[in-house]
C-alpha atoms as one frame of an Amber mdcrd trajectory, in Angstrom:
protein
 -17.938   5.580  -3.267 -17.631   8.892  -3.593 -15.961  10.938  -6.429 -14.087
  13.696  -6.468 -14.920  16.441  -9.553 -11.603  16.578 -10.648  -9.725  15.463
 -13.898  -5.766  14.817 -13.784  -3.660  17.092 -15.128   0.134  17.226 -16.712
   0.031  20.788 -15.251  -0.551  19.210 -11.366   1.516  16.184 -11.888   5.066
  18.266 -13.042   3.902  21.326 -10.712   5.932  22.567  -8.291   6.676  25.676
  -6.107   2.989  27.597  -5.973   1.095  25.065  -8.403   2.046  22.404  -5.979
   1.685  23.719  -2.392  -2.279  24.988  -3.725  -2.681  21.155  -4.798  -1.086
  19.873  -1.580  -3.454  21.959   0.231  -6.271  21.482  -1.652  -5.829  17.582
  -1.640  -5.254  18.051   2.511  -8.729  20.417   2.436 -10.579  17.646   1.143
  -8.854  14.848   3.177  -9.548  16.733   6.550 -13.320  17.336   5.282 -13.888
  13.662   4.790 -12.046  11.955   7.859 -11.076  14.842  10.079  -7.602  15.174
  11.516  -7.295  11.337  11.726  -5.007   9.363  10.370  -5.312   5.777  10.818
  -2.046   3.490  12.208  -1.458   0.239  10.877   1.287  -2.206  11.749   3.117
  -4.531   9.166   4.877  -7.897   9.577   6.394  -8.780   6.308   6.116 -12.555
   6.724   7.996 -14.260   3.747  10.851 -13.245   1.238  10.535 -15.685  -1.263
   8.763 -15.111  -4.762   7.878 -16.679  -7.744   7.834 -13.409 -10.023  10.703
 -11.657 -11.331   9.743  -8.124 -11.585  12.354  -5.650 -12.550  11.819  -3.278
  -9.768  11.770  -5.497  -6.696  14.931  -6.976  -5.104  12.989 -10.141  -3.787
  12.685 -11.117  -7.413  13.006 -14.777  -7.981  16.218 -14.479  -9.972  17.765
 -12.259  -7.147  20.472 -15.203  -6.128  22.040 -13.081  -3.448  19.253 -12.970
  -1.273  18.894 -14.995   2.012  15.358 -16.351   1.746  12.724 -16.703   5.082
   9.308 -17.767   5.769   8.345 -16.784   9.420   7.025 -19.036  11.848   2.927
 -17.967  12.352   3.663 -18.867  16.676   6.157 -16.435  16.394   4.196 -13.883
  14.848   1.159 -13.999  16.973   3.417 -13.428  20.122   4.866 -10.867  18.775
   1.599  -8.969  17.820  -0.981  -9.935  20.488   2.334  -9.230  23.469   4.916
  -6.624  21.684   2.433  -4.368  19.418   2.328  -0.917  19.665  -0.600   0.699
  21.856  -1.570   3.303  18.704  -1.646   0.746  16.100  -5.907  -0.689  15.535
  -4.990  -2.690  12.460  -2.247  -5.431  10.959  -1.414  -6.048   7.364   0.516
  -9.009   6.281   2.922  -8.785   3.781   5.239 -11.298   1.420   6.765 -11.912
  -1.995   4.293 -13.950  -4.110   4.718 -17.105  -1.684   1.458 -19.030  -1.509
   3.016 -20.919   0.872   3.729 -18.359   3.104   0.169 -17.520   2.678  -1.328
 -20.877   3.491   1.370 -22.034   6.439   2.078 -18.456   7.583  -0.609 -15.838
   7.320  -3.858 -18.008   7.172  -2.855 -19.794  10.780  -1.869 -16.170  11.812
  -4.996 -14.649  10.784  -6.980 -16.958  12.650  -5.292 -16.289  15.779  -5.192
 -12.843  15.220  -8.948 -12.793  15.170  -9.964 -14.997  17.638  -7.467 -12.945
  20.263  -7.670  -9.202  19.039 -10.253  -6.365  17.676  -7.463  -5.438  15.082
  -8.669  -5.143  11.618  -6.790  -7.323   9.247  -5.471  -6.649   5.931  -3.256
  -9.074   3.422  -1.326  -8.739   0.612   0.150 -11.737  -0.650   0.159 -11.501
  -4.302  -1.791 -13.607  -7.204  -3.257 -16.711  -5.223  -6.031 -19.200  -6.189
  -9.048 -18.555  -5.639  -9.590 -21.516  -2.660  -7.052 -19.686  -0.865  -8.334
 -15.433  -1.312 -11.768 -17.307   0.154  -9.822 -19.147   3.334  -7.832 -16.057
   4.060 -11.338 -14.161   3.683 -12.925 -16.870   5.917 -10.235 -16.360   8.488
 -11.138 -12.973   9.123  -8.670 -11.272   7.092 -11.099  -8.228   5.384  -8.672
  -6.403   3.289  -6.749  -7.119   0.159  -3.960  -5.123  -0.959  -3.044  -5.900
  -4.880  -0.802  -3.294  -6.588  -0.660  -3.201 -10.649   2.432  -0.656 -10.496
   1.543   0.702 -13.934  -1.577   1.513 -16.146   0.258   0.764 -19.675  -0.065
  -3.417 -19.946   3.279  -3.172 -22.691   5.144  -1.438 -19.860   3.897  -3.938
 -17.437   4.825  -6.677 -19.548   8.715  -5.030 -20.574   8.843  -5.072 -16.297
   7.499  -8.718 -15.951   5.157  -7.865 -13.840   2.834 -10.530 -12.331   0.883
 -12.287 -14.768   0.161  -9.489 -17.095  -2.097  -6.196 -16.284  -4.997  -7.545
 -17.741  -5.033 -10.685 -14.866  -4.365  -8.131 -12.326  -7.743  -5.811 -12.959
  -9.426  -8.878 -13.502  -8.040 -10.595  -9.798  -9.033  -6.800  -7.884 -12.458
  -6.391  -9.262 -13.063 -10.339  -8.821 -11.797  -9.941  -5.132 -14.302  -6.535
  -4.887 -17.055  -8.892  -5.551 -16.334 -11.737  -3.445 -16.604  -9.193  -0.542
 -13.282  -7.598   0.184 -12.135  -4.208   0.186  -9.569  -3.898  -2.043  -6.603
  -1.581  -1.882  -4.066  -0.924  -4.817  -1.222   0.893  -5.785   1.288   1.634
  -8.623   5.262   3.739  -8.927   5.999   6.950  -9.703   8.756   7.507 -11.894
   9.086   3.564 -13.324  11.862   3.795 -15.799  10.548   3.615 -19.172   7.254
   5.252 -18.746   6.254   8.925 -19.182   4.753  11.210 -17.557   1.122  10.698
 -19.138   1.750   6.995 -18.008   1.204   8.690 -14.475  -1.939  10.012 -15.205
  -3.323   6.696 -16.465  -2.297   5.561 -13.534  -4.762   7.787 -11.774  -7.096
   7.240 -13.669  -7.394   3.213 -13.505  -7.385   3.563 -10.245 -10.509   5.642
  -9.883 -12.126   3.337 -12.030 -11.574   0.415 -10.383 -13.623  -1.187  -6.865
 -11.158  -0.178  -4.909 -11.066   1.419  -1.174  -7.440   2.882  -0.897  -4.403
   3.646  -3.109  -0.496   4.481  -2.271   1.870   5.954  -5.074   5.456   4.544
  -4.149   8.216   6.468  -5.378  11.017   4.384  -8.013  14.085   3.428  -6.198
  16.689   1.567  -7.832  16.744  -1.847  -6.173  20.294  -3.455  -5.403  20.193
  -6.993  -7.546  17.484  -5.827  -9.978  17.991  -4.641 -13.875  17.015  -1.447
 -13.078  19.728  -1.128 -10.171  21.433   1.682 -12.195  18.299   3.528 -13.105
  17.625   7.320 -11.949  15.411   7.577  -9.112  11.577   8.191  -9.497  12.147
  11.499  -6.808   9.375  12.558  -4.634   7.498  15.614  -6.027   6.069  13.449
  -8.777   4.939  10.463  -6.108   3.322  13.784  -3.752   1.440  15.540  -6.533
  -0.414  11.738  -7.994  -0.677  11.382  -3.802  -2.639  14.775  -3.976  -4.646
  13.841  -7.364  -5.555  10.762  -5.692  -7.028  12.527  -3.044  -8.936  15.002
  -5.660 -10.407  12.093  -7.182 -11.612   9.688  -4.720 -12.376  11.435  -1.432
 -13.514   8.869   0.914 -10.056   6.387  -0.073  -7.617   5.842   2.673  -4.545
   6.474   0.869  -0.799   5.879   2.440   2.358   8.245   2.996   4.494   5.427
   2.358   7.981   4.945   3.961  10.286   4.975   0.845   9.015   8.681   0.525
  11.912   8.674   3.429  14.561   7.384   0.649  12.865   9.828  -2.105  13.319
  13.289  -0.070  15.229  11.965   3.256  13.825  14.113   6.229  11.015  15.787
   4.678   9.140  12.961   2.246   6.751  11.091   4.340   5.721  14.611   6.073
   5.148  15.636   3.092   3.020  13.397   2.022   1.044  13.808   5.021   0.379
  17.099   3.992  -1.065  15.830   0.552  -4.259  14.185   2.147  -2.631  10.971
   3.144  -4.303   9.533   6.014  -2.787   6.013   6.596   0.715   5.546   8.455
   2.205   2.474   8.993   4.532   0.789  11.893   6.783  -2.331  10.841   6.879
  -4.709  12.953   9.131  -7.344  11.619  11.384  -9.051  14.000  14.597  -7.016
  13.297  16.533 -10.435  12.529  14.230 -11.391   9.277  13.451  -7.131   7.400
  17.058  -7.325   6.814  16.230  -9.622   3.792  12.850  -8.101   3.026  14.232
  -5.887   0.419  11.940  -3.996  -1.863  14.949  -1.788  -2.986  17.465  -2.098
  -0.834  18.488  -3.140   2.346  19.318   0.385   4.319  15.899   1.588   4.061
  14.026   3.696   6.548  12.150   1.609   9.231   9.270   3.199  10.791   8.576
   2.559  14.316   5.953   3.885  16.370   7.820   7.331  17.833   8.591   7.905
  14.482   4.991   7.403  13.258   3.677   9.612  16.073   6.204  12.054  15.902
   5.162  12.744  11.850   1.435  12.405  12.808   2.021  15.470  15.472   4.199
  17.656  13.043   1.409  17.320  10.387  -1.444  18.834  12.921  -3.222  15.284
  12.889  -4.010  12.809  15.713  -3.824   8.836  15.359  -7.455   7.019  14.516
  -8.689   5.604  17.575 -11.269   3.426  14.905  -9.816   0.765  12.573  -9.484
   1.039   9.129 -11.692  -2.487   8.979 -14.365  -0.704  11.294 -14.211   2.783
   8.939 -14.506   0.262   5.603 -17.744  -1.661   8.253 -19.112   1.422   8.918
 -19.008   3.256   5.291 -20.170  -0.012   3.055 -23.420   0.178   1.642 -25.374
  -2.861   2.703 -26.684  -4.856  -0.358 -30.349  -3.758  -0.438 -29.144   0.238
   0.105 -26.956  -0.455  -3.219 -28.283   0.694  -6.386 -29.985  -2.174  -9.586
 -27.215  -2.701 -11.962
């Protein structure tokens, strides 16, 4: 992979006004250098509700009692994305709570028809699963693996419970990395209880891990979590770790993610466009079940494909006509070309 020359700062992450908008463009400089005015356009269907972790800042929690739990129905799925998907979208990720059923009876019968019918490039993320199941969902033809650890600081991780502990997590991406997928990651900005250095080691174990992409989701108070009444991460500090991101690994594909929308309403998710983002993303869950996927809470901002294209246009950029699985083909040293350990 390639690395950016760049160290993170406390003077980029709290700047604002000039000190931002010559990071913003500097991070968008290097993103346009490396992939062009693309951006790539991925569809979600977020397939299952239920979870067996009870993290602080999610509302699917398992001790979230007020929340109507689903599992989708795979046939359902596939019609909807092989018949209903949107022309500009060349790749699907599939989303849940930490259900490994959901990821055995939902998304590793949907995978399999998604590959045998369609060219789209497949990404999961599904939480902590055994390993027997990472390898079936690999075997499928699902090529991606998206694995958050939210925060760099394993206490703070721990105060949140977090899945497993930090520790497991590193240990679960780099483990996937070497069985062969590309793995993507990502953490919050503006978790209650960490500081702003926390951010910053954020960055920073995210360069240093095997990873392909990273998205920096802004804190919003979740409805039915213990942080419901807990100030709001904001958006400049979720923009400027977007831009250091983008100083540090060059070649990542890295997200302008749709609670930026909540953050700054109007203005966040362009913005974060502008930071060197290069990944949108359509959802495509059937109206009747995203009412009960709730991250945060249940009025959030649902990105359809107008939307989507009408951001891509304002930002100067054009939608990928290549898949983010063909980009990762295309850009992945083969074994022998890889250096001796």
């Amino acid at each position: 992979m390639t690395t950016g020359c760049y160290e993170p700062s406390l003077a980029d992450l709290n700047g604002l006004d000039g000190v931002q908008t010559a990071l913003h463009a500097r991070a968008a400089a290097v993103a346009r250098a490396q992939f062009g005015n693309r951006v790539f356009v991925r569809g979600v269907v977020e397939i299952s509700n239920f979870c067996r972790e009870n993290c602080h800042y999610c509302g699917m929690r398992r001790d979230n009692r007020a929340l109507g739990r689903y599992r989708a129905e795979a046939d359902r799925l596939a019609e909807l994305v092989l018949r209903h998907r949107p022309a500009s979208m060349t790749d699907l990720n599939l989303q849940a709570g930490e259900d490994p059923v959901a990821a055995r009876e939902v998304a590793l019968p949907l995978v399999r028809h998604i590959r045998q019918h369609t060219s789209l490039g497949v990404s999961v993320c599904l939480g902590t699963l055994d390993d027997s199941l990472y390898d079936a969902l690999h075997e499928a033809g699902a090529e991606t693996y998206i694995l958050k650890f939210e925060t760099a600081d394993p206490d703070h991780f721990a105060e949140c419970e977090g899945p497993g502990s930090l520790v497991e997590r590193v240990r679960t991406i780099r483990r996937l990395a070497a069985a062969g997928w590309w793995v993507s990651s990502g953490f919050i900005a503006g978790l209650p209880g960490a500081h702003p250095e926390a951010l910053l080691h954020n960055c920073r174990l995210a360069a240093a891990l095997p990873l392909r992409g990273c998205s920096v989701s802004p804190f919003v108070p979740g409805a039915d979590t213990p942080l419901a009444n807990a100030a709001a991460g904001g958006a400049d500090w979720t923009l400027n770790c977007m831009a250091m991101l983008r100083l540090l690994r060059p070649d990542w594909v890295i997200p302008s993610v749709s609670a930026l929308n909540i953050a700054e309403p109007g203005a966040g998710y362009r913005r974060g466009l502008g930071t060197g983002a290069n990944l949108v993303t359509i959802n495509l869950t059937p109206p009747d079940l995203r009412n009960d996927y709730v991250l945060y809470k249940r009025d959030r901002f649902i990105m359809t494909e107008g939307r989507i294209l009408e951001a891509i246009a304002a930002a100067g950029l054009v939608p990928s006509p290549t898949s983010l699985a063909e980009h990762f083909r295309r850009t992945t040293p083969s074994p022998a070309a890889s250096p001796p350990a």
